[in-house]
N, C-alpha and C positions, 0 to 999 in steps of 0.2 A: 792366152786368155786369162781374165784377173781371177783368181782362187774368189767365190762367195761360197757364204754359206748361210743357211734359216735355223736358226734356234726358235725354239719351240719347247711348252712346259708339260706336255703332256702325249703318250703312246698314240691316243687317238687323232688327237690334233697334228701329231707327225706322219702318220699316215695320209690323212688327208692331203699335207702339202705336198707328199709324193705325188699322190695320184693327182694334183693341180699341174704335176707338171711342168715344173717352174726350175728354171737354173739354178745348178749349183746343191752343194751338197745338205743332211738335213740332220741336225743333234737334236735330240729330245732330251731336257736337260731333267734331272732326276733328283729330286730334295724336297723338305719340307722346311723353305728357309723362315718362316713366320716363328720359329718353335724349335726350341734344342737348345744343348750347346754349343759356342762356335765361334769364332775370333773371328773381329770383321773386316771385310777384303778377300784378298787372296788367301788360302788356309795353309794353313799348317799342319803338317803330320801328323801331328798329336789332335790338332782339331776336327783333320776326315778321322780318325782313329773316333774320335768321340761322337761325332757324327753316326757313325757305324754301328757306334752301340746305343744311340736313342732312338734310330731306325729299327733297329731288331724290336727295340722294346718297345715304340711305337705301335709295333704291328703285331704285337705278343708272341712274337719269335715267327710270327709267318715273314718276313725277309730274313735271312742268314747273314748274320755280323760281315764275316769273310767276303759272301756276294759282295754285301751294298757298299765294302771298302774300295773293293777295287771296280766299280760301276764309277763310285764318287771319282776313284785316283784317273782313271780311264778317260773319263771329261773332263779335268783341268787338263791332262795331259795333252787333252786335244784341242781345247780353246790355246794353250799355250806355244803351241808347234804349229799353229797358223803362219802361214805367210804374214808377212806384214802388212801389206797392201792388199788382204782378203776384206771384201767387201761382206759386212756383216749384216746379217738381216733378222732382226728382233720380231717374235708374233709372238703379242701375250694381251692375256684378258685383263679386264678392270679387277677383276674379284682379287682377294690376300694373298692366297696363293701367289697366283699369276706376278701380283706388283711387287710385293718381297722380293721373290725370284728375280726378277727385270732388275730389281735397284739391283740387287745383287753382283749377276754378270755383269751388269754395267762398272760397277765399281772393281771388278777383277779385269773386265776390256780396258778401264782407265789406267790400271796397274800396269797391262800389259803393252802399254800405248799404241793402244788402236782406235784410229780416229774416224777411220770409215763407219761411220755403224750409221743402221737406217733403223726405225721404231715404226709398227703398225701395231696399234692396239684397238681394237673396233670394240666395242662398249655398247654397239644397240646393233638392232637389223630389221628393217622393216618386216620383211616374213614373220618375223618371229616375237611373238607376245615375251614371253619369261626369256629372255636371253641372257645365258646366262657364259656364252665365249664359242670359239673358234672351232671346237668339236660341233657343234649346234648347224654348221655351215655345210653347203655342198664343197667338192672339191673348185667347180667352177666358180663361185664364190669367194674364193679364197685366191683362185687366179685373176678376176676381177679385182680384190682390192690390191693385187700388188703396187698398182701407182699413185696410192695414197701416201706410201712409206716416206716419213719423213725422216732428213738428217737429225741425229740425236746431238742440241746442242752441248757446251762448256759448262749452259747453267745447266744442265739436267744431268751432265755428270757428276758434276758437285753435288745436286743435289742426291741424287744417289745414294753416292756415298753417307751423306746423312742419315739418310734409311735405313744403310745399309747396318749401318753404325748402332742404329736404333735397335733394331730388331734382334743384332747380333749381342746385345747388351742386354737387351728388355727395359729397355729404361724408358718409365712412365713418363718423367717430365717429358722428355723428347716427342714421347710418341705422341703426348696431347698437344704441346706446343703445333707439330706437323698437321695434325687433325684439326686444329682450330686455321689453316691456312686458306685463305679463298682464290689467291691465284699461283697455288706450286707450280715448278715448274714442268713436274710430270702431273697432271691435273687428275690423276685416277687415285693419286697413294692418302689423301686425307681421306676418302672416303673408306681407301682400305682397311686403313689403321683404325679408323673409326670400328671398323668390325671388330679389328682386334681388340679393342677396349671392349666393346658388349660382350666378350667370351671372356672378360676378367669379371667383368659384374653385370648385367643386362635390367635393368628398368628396376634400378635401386634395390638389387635381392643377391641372395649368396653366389645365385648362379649363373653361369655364361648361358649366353641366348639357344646355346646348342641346346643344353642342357632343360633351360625354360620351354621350348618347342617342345623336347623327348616328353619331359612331364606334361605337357598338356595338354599330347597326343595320349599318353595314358591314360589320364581321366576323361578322353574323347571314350575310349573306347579302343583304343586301337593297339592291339596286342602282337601279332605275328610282325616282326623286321621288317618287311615290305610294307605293310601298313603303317607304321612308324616311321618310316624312311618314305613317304610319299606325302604325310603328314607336314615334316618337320618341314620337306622340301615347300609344300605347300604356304606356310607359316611365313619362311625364310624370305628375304628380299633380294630378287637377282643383284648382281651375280652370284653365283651359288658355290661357293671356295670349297664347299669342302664335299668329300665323297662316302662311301659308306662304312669305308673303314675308321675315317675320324669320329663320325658317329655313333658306331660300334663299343669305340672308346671310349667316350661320354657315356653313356649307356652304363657301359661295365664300373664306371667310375662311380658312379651313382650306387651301384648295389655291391660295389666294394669299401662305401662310408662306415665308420666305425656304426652308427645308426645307417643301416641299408635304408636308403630311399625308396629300390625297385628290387623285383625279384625277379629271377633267369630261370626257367624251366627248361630243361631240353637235356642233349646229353656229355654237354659239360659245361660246368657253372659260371662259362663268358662267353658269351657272343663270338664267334669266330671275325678276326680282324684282317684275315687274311685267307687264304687257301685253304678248306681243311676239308678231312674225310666223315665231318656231318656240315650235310645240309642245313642252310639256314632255314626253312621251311618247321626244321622239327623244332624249331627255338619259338616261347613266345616269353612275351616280358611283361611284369602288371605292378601296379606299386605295390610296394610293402606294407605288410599290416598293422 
């Protein structure tokens, strides 16, 4: 029987396609390709190496450099020791995350010449008002869209790569040129990119939208992390790319400005970005005086 396998960009989202039940094996792929640094395509030693260490610092040392080198080294190793003729099968959402990611693999399955690959990306769901990707889904749902999956054409590898190229560079011209596109051939990444441009400036001001949201949940009113993080989520327009740890980071960024914008009360002077032995509960956050 032919080697398949489901890539997928997220813990929860891989779990569910277990429990869907569906052939073939299931990688949960692990990055934050929108952001870093990183040479584009297939990487380089030196570039999971550098990778490793803007992940640590990402997450304010809540991942370990060491882990997240060999997680990264760990899947190319195993995208790259596919069979040939393994039928590959892509589930990714519209949001930045998600479409970075997609151009991504895509542009290292191009490397590795693999031409089987199949694409679902579901982008709405009736049930569901704020949809914002594939975690949001039952597992039966996710066994229902398996025969939507379409082949991923020549032009959508190429285009890819463009993306990939983009992202891997940060290069503005590109990323507006792509954003200004009304029939790409992956139809989800101008509007991704478009995010990523409002997190460089969002509605003519200094600050990315993350940022404009945190503050305007502020001056709501809204001081404790959950109430902040319900807010922004609120503000935000599906899909919703980013989780609490990026927000966290925005947050902290803000009242790490030479002029602090917000202030951190609690019992350490940042927002926990990852695992730690205080609760976010004891944290709350108000602007600066």
């Amino acid at each position: 029987m032919k080697h398949k396998i489901h890539i997928t960009s997220g813990d929860h989202a891989g779990q569910l396609l277990q429990e869907a039940k569906l052939a073939g094996e299931i990688l949960v792929w692990h990055d934050i390709l929108y952001d870093g640094p990183r040479n584009p395509g297939w990487p380089s030693e030196a570039s999971l190496q550098a990778r490793a260490i803007f992940l640590e610092q990402s997450t304010d040392g809540g991942l370990d450099q060491a882990y997240v080198l060999e997680t990264l080294q760990e899947q190319y190793r195993k995208l790259s020791e596919m069979p040939a003729d393994t039928q590959t099968v892509l589930w990714f959402d519209a949001c930045l995350f998600d479409q970075s990611m997609l151009c991504h693999i895509l542009t290292c399955l191009q490397h590795l010449k693999r031409s089987q690959v199949d694409l679902i990306c579901i982008d709405a769901h009736p049930r569901i008002e704020r949809y914002n990707g594939l975690g949001q889904l039952q597992p039966s749902e996710l066994a229902a869209s398996y025969p939507i999956r379409q082949p991923v054409s020549p032009a959508q590898f190429e285009f890819a790569c463009t993306v990939d190229r983009a992202f891997a560079e940060q290069d503005l011209t590109t990323f507006r040129a792509l954003a200004a596109q009304s029939q790409a051939p992956l139809e989800w990444v101008p509007a991704a990119i478009t995010r990523w441009l409002e997190e460089q400036s969002y509605a003519g001001t200094e600050f990315g939208r993350l940022e404009h949201h945190a503050l305007a949940a502020l001056r709501a009113g809204c001081h404790s992390p959950a109430e902040i993080f319900a807010a922004v989520a609120q503000a935000d327009t599906p899909p919703q790319y980013w989780g609490d740890t990026a927000l966290w980071a925005k947050i902290n960024g803000l009242a790490a400005r030479t002029a602090p914008l917000v202030r951190i009360e609690g019992p350490s002077p940042r927002l926990p970005q990852w695992q730690s032995k205080h609760p976010l509960a004891e944290y709350r956050v108000y602007l600066a005086d």
